[in-house]
C-alpha positions in Angstrom: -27.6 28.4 24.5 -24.0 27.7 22.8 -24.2 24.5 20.3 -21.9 21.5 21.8 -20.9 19.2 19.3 -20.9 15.9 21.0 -17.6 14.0 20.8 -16.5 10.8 20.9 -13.8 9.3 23.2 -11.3 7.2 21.7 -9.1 4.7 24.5 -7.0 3.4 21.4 -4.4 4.5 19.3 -2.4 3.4 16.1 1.3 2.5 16.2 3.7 4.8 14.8 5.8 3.2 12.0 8.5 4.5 10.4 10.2 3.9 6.4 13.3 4.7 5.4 15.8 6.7 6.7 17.2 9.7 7.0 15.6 13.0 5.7 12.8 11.4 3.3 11.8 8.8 6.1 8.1 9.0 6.3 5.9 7.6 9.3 2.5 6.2 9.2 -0.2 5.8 11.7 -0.5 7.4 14.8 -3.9 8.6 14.8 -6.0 8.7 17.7 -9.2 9.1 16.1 -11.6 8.1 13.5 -10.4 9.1 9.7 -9.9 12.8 9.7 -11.9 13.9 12.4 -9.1 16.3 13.9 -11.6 18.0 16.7 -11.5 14.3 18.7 -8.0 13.1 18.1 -4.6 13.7 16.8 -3.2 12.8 13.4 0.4 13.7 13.5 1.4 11.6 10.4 -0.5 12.4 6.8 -1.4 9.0 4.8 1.5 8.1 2.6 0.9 7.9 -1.4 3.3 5.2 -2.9 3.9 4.8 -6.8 3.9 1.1 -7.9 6.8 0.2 -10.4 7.6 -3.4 -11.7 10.4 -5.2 -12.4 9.7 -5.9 -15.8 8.0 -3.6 -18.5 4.4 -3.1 -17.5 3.3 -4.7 -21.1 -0.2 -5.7 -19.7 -1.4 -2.2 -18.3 -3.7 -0.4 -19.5 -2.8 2.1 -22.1 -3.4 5.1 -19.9 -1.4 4.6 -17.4 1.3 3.3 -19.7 1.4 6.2 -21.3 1.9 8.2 -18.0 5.2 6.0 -17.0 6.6 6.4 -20.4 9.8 5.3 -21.4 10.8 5.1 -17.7 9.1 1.7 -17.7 11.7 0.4 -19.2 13.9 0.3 -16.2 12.9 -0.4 -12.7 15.6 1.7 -11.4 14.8 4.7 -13.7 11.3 3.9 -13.2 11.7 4.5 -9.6 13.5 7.9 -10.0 10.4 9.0 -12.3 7.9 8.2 -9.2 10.5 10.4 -6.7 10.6 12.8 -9.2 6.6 13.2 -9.6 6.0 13.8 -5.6 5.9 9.9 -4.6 6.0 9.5 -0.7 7.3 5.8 -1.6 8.3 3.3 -4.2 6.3 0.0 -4.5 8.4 -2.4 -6.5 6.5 -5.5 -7.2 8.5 -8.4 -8.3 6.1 -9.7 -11.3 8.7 -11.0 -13.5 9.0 -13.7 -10.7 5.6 -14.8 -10.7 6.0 -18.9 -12.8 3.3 -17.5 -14.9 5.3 -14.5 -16.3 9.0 -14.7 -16.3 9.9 -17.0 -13.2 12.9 -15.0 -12.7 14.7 -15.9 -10.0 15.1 -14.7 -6.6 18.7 -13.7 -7.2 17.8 -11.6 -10.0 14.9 -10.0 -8.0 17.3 -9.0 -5.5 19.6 -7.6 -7.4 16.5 -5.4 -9.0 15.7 -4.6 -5.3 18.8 -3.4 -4.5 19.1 -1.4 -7.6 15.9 0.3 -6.9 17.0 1.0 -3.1 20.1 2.8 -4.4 18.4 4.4 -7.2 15.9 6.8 -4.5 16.0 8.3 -1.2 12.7 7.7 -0.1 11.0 4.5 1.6 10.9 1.3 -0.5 8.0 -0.8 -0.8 9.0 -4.9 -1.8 6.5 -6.8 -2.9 5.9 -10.2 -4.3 4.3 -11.6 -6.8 1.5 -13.0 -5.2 2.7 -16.7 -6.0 3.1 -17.5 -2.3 5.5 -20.1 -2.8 7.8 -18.3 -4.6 7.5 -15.5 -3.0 8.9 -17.1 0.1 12.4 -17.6 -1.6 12.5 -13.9 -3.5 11.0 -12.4 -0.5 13.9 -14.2 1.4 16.9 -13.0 -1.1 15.2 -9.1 -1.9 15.0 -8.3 2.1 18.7 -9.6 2.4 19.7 -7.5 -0.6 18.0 -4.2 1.1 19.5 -4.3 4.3 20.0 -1.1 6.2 17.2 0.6 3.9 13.7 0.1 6.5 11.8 -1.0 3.8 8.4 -2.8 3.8 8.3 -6.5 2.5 5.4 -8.2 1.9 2.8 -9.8 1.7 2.8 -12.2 4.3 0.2 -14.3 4.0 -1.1 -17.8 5.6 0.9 -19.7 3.3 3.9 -17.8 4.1 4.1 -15.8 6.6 6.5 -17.8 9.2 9.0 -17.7 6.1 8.8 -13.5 4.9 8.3 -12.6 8.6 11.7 -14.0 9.5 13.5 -12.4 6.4 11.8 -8.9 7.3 13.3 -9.2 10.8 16.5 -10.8 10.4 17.1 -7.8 7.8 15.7 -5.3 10.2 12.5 -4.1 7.4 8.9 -3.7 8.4 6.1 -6.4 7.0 3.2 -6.1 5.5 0.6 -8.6 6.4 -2.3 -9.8 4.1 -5.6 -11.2 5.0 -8.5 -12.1 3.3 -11.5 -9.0 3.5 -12.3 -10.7 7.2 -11.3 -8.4 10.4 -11.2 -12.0 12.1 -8.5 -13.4 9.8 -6.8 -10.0 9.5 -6.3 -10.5 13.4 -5.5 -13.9 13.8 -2.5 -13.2 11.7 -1.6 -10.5 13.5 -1.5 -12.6 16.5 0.3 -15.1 14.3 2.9 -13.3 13.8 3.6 -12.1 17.1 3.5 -15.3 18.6 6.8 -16.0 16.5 8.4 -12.8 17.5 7.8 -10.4 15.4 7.0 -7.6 17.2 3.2 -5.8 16.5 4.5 -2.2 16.0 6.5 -3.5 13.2 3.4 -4.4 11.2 1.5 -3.1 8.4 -2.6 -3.9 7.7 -3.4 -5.0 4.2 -7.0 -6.4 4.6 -7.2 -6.3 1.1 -8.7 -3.7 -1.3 -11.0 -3.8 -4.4 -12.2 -1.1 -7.2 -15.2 0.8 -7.3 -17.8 -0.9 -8.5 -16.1 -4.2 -8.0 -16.7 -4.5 -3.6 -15.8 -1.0 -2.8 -18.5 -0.8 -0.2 -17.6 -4.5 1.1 -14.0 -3.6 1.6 -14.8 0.4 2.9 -16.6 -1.7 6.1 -13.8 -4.1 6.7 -11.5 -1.3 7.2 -14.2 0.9 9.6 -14.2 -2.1 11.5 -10.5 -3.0 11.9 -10.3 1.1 13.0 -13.1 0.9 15.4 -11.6 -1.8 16.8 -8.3 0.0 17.4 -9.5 3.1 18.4 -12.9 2.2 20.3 -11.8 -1.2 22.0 -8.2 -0.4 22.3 -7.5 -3.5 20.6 -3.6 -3.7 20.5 -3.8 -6.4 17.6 -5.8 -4.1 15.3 -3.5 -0.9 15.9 -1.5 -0.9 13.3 -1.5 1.0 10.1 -3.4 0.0 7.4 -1.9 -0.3 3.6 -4.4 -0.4 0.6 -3.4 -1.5 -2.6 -5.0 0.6 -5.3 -3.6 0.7 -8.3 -3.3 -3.2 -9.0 -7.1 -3.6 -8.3 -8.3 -0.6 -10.6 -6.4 -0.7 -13.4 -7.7 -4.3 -14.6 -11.8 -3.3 -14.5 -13.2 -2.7 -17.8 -14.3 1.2 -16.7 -10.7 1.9 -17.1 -10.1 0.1 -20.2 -13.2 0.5 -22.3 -12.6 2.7 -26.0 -14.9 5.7 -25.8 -16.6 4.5 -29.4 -17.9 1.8 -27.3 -19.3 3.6 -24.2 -19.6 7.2 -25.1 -22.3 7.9 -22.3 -19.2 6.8 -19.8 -17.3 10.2 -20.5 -13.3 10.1 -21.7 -11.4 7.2 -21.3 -8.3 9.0 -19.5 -10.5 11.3 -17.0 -12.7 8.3 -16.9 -9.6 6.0 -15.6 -7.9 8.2 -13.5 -11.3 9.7 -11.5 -11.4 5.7 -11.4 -8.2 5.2 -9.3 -8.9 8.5 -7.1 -12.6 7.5 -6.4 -11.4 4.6 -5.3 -8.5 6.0 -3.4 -10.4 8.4 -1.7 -12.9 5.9 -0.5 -10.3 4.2 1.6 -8.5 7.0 3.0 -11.8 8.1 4.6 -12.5 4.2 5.8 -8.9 4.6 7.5 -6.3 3.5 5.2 -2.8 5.3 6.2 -0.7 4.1 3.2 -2.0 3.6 -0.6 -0.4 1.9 -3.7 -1.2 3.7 -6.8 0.1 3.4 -10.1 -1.1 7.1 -12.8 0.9 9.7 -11.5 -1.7 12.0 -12.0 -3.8 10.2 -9.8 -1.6 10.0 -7.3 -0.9 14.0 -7.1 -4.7 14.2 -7.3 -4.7 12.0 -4.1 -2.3 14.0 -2.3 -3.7 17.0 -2.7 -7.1 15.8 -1.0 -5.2 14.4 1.7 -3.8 18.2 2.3 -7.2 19.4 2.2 -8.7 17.0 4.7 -5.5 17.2 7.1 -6.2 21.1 7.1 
């Protein structure tokens, strides 16, 4: 008697959504099944690997990955070419300097960095704030207008913004990227949110929040299962669309990524220590669902990618 290998029977599917233009567009989502599992759904689109630059010099990163930017660091436009150049699916510019805690640049000058950046590449850009929701409301605002035409993502969106960065993604005709706090609950109501104004669902990008291994991995691997399940297995249409995890700025401030091998020999070397660091935790959301990463070592990154060849077959 043959073996059958029971399937399961997905009624849901995940929006199609689409960065960029032209030939180095790249679309996310579209899966019609659980993480990877090809024999009971289709997964026409591979998960995108962005490269996270800044818009000023990344003083406060480790010195690992530092070291792996180089001098390209010191120009967010050059900075950008170096990610293209080193296999990036996308750029993810994050508008520190803005944060009132760093430089408080303005949101003139970040849009002017934006639309540098956007000139400098041909493949999808990735604007982000600082995470200083007020101000990010007015850069947000200026960085969209300044990038009009390119189909980037802007975000985060968040409670305490989102009315204001969801009307400058689609005046500017850009996709969003909406941020909730580790809660499948909250990641839906502002989902819902967000549509009740307009913005159309199939325009929006998942960012339930991430976190570093050893620091709520496990916690934030569930979140993600659930939002999927509840796309795929109750064909909710407000959980259907892609999900973006933000690597790189959650693992590259934990002490296992930082600590001098004098101080923890047992722990192995620091740099193969720190980069299995961001892939461990890379890898861990891919297979909870995640169709879009930020990630800032290069070498991590190309790591990454090539799993996500091996597991797409």
């Amino acid at each position: 008697m043959a073996l059958v290998i029971p399937k399961e029977t997905y009624s849901g599917k995940i929006y199609n959504v689409q960065l960029g233009a032209g030939a180095k567009a790249v679309t996310i989502g579209g899966a019609s099944a659980l993480p990877f599992l090809a024999f009971e759904g289709a997964f026409p689109n591979k998960p995108a690997v962005a490269l996270e630059i800044m818009d000023i010099a990344p003083d406060d990163w480790p010195e690992t990955v530092k070291k792996a930017v180089g001098g390209a660091g010191a120009s967010p436009a050059k900075w950008a070419k170096f990610c293209q150049d080193n296999g990036a699916d996308m750029v993810a510019l994050r508008l520190m300097g803005t944060h009132p805690d760093q430089q408080n640049k303005s949101a003139e000058e970040a849009a002017k960095v934006a639309a540098e950046v956007a000139a400098a590449v041909d493949i999808p850009l990735i604007i982000l704030g600082s995470g200083h929701a007020e101000k990010d409301t007015q850069v947000l605002q200026a960085a969209a207008a300044a990038t009009r035409g390119k189909n980037c993502a802007i975000g985060k969106a968040v409670e305490e913004n989102y009315k204001t960065v969801a009307a400058a993604a689609m005046a500017n005709d850009h996709k969003l990227i909406a941020m909730s706090q580790l809660d499948v609950n909250l990641a839906k109501q502002l989902n819902i949110l967000l549509t009740q104004m307009g913005f159309a669902k199939e325009r929006i990008i998942m960012d339930p929040m991430s976190s570093a291994l050893g620091y709520g991995l496990e916690y934030t691997y569930s979140v993600i299962e659930r939002i999927r399940q509840a796309a795929l297995l109750q064909n909710d249409p407000m959980m259907q669309t892609p999900v973006m995890c933000d690597i790189g700025a959650n693992v590259w401030k934990v002490k296992e990524v930082m600590a001098p091998d004098a101080d923890v020999p047992e722990w192995g070397g620091l740099e193969d220590r720190a980069l299995a660091w961001e892939v461990i935790t890379a890898s861990g959301m891919l297979t909870a669902g995640a169709d879009m990463l930020i990630m800032r070592h290069p070498g991590a990154a190309g790591k990454i990618k090539e799993l996500i060849a091996e597991l797409m077959g």
